[in-house]
C-alpha positions in Angstrom: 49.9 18.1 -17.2 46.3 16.7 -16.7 43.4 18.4 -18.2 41.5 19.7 -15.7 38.4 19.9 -17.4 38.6 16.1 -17.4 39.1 16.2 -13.6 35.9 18.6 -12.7 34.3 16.0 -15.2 35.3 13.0 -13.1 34.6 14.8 -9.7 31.1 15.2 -11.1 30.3 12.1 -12.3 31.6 10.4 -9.5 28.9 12.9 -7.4 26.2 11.8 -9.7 27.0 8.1 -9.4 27.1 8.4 -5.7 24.1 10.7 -5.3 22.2 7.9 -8.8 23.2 5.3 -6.0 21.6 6.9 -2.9 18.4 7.4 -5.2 17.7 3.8 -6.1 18.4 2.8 -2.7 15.9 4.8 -1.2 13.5 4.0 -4.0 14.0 0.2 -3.3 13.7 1.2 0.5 10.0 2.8 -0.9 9.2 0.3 -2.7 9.4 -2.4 -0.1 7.3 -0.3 2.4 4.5 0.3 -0.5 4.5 -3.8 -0.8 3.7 -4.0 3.4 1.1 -1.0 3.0 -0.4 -2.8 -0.1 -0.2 -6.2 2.7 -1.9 -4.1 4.9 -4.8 -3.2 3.3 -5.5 -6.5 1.8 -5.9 -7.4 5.1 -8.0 -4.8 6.1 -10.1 -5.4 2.8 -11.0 -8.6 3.6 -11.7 -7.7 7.3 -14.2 -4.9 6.0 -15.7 -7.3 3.1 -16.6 -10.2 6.0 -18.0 -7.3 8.7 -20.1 -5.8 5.5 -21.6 -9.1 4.5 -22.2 -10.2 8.4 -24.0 -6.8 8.6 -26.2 -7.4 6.0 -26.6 -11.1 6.8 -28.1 -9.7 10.2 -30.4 -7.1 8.4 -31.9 -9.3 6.5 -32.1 -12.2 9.3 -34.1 -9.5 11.4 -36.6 -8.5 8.6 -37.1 -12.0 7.9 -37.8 -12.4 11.9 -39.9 -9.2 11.7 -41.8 -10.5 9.3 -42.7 -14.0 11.0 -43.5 -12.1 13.9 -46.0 -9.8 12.3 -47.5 -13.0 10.3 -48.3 -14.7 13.8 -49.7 -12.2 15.5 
């Protein structure tokens, strides 16, 4: 006669191994979409850095014109 303590035993580890399994799946699955996001926003970093520095290139391209304009007159 088995020990059926040993059975429950192996009827729950074999639920935690298949539920430990499902986890790190879905972690890698998490992971990998953090790593597009991250992707993403590098992209949209450097996108926001150029149109910041353009912006103030124009700012100070209009004072500049401003001021030549206000010496001439």
């Amino acid at each position: 006669m088995e020990n059926p303590h040993a059975e429950r035993q192996a009827v729950l580890l074999e639920r935690i191994l298949k539920n430990t399994s499902k986890c790190t799946e879905t972690i890698l699955e998490l992971n990998k979409n953090l790593e597009e996001i991250v992707q993403a926003n590098y992209h949209l970093q450097t996108a926001a850095n150029l149109s910041m520095q353009y912006r103030k290139n124009v700012q100070y391209n209009l004072s500049s014109a401003k001021g030549h304009t206000q010496h001439r007159a």
